[in-house]
C-alpha positions as CSV (number, residue, x, y, z in Angstrom):
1,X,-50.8,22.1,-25.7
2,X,-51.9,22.8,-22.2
3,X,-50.9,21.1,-19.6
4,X,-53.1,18.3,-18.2
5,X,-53.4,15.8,-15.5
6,X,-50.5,12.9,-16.6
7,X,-50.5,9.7,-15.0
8,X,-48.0,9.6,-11.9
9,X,-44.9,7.4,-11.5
10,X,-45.1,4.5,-9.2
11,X,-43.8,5.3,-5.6
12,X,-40.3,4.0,-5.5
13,X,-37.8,4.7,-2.8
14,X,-34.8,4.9,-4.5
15,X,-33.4,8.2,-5.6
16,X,-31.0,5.9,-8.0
17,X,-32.0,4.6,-10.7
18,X,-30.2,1.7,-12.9
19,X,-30.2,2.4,-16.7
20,X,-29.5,-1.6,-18.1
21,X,-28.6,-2.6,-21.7
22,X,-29.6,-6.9,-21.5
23,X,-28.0,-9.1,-24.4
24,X,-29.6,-12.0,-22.4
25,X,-33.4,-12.2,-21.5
26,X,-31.9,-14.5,-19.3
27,X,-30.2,-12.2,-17.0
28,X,-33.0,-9.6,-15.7
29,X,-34.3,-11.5,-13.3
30,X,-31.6,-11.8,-11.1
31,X,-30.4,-8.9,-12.3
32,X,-33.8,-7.2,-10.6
33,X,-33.3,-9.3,-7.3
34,X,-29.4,-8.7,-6.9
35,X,-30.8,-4.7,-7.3
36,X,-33.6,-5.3,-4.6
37,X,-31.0,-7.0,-2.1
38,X,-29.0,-3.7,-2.3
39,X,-31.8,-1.5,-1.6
40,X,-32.4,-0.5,-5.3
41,X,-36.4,-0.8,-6.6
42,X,-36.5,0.6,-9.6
43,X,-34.9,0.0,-12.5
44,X,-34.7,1.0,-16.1
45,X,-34.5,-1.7,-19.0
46,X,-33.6,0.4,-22.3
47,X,-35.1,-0.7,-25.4
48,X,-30.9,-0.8,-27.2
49,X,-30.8,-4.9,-27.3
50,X,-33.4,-7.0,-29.2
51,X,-33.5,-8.9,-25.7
52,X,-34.8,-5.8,-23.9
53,X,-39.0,-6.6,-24.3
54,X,-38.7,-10.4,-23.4
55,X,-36.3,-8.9,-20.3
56,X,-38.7,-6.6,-19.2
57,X,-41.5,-8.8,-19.8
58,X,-39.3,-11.4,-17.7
59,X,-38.6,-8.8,-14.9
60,X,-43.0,-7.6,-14.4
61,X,-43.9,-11.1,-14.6
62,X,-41.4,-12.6,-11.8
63,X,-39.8,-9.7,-9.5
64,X,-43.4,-7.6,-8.6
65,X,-41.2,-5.6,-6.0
66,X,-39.2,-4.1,-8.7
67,X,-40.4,-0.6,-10.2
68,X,-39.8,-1.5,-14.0
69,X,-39.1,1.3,-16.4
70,X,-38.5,1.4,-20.1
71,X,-35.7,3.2,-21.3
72,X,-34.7,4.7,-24.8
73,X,-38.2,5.0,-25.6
74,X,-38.2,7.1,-28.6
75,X,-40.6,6.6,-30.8
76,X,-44.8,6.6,-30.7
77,X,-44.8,2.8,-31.8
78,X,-42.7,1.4,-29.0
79,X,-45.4,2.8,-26.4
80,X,-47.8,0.0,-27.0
81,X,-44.6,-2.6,-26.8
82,X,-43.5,-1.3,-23.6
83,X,-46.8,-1.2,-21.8
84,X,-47.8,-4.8,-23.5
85,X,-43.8,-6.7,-22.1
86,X,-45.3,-4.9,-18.1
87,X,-43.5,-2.2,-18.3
88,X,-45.0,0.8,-15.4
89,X,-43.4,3.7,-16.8
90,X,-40.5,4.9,-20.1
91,X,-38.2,7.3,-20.3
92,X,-36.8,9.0,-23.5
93,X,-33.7,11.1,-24.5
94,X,-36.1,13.4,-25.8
95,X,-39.5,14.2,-26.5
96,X,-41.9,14.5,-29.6
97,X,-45.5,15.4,-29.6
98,X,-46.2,11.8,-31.3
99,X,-44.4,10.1,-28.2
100,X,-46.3,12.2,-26.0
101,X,-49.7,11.7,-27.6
102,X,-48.8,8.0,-27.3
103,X,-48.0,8.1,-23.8
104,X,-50.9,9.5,-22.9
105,X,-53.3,7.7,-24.9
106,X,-51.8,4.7,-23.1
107,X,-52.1,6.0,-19.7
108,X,-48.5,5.4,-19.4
109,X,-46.3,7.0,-16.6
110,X,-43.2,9.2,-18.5
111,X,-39.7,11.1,-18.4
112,X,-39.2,12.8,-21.6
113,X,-35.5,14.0,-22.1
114,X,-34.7,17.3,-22.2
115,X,-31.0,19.6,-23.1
116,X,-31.8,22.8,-23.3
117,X,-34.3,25.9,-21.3
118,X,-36.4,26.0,-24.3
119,X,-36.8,21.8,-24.2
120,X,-37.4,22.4,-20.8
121,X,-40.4,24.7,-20.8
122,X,-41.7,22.8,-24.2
123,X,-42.4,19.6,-21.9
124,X,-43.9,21.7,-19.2
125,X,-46.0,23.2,-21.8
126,X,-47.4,19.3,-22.5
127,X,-47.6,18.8,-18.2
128,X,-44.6,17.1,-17.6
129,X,-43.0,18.5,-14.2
130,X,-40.4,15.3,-13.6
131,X,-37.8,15.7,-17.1
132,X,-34.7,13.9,-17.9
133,X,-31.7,15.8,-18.2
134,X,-29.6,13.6,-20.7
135,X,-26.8,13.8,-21.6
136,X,-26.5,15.1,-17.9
137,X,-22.6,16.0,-17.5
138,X,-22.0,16.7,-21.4
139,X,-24.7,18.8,-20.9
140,X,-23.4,21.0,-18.3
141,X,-24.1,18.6,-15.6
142,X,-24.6,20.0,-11.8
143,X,-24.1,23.5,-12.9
144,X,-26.7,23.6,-15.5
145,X,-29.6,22.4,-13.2
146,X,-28.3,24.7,-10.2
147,X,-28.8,27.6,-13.5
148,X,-32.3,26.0,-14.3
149,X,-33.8,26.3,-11.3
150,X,-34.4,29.8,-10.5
151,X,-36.4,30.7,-13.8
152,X,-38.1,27.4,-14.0
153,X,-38.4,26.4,-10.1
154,X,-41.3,24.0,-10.0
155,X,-39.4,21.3,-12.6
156,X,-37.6,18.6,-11.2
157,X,-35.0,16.3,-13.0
158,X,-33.6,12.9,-13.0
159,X,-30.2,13.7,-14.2
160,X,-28.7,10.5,-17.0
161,X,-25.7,10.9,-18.8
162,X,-21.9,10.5,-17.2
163,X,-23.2,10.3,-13.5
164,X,-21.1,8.0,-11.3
165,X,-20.4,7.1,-8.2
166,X,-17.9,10.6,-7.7
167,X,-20.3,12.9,-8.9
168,X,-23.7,11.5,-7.6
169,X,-23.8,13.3,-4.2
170,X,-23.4,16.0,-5.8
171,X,-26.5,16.0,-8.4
172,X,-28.4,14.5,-5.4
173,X,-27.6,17.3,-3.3
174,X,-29.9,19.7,-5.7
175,X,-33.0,20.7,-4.4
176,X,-34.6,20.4,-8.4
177,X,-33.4,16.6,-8.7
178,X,-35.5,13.9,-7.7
179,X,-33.5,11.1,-8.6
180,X,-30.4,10.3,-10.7
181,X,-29.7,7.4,-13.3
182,X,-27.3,5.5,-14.0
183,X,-25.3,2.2,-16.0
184,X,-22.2,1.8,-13.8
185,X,-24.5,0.2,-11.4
186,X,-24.7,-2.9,-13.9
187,X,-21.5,-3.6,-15.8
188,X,-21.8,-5.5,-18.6
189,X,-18.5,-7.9,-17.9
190,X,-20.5,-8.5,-14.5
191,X,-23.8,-9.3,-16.5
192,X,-22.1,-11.5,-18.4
193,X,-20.4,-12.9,-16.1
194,X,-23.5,-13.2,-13.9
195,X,-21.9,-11.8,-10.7
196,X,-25.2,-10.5,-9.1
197,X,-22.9,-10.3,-5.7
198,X,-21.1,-7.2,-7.3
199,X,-24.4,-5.4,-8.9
200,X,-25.9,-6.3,-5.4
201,X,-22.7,-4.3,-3.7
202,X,-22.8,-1.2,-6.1
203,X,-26.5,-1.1,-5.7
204,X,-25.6,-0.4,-1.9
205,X,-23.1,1.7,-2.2
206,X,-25.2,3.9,-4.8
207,X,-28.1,3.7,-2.1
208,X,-25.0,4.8,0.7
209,X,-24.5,7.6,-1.1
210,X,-28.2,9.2,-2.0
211,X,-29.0,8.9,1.2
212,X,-26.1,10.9,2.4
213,X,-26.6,13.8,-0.2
């Protein structure tokens, strides 16, 4: 269980990153451009709707700008579904030594969730240095990676879990976290709703504020 060389994550600017639940296959594409207009390239589709693979699918095939992860990957089997709908890189809530072994064998970018020290050094052991901390603020949010990073300082995180606009500055101001994820970015009333003018004004302010921090 050495660590080995992984695949890297595709160079996005965006220290923000969207975490989207789609009902509608039919949304993500405009969905993607109103987060592109606000300054957002990356995004994360989470595999929590049956509509998620045709959305992400949708989003590789017709908005190349947009860095497409896939979210709530959690088991080995949904490796191959991810990387075969375009997705470029998953995340999980966790991490298992099938997913991993998946991941790999696919060549596939990944964040593996982590909660605790111990889960922590566990996916450093298997070579991941970039780890989600989820659930983020239940967790023990800011204070709990300011704690992690003097016994484990060449990790980084992307903080997911109760972040929002109030408290994003002040994960983003961490020297250990690379980026920070988020779902108030895409309300579901204003997916359904299909007012990309509002994702594309929270997606600016979210970028406002990272590059502040």
């Amino acid at each position: 269980m050495s660590a080995t060389r992984l695949p890297a994550l595709p160079a996005f600017r965006s220290r923000v990153v969207p975490v989207v639940v789609i009902d509608d296959a039919r949304t993500a594409v405009p969905l993607a451009q109103a987060l592109l207009e606000g300054g957002i390239d990356v995004m994360e589709i989470t595999l929590r709707s049956d509509a998620a693979l045709d959305a992400i699918e949708a989003v590789a095939r017709a908005v190349p700008a947009m860095h497409l992860g896939a979210g709530t990957v959690t088991r080995a089997a949904d490796v191959p579904r991810v990387v075969d709908a375009g997705a470029r890189f998953a995340l999980s809530p966790g991490c298992t030594d099938a997913l991993v072994d998946a991941v790999r064998a696919a060549g596939l970018p990944f964040i593996p969730g982590v909660m605790t020290p111990g889960e922590v050094m566990r996916a450093r052991e298997h070579g991941f240095l970039l780890q989600k901390l989820f659930p983020a603020v239940q967790a023990g949010g800011a204070a709990l990676l300011k704690a992690l990073a003097a016994p484990l300082p060449d990790v980084r995180f992307c903080p997911t879990g109760g972040l929002t606009p109030d408290n994003l500055p002040s994960f983003l101001a961490l020297p250990n976290v690379a980026m920070a994820g988020g779902s108030w970015l895409t309300p579901a009333d204003a997916l359904a709703a299909g007012d990309w003018s509002r994702i594309t004004r929270l997606a600016r302010e979210a970028t406002a504020l990272s590059r502040s921090a």
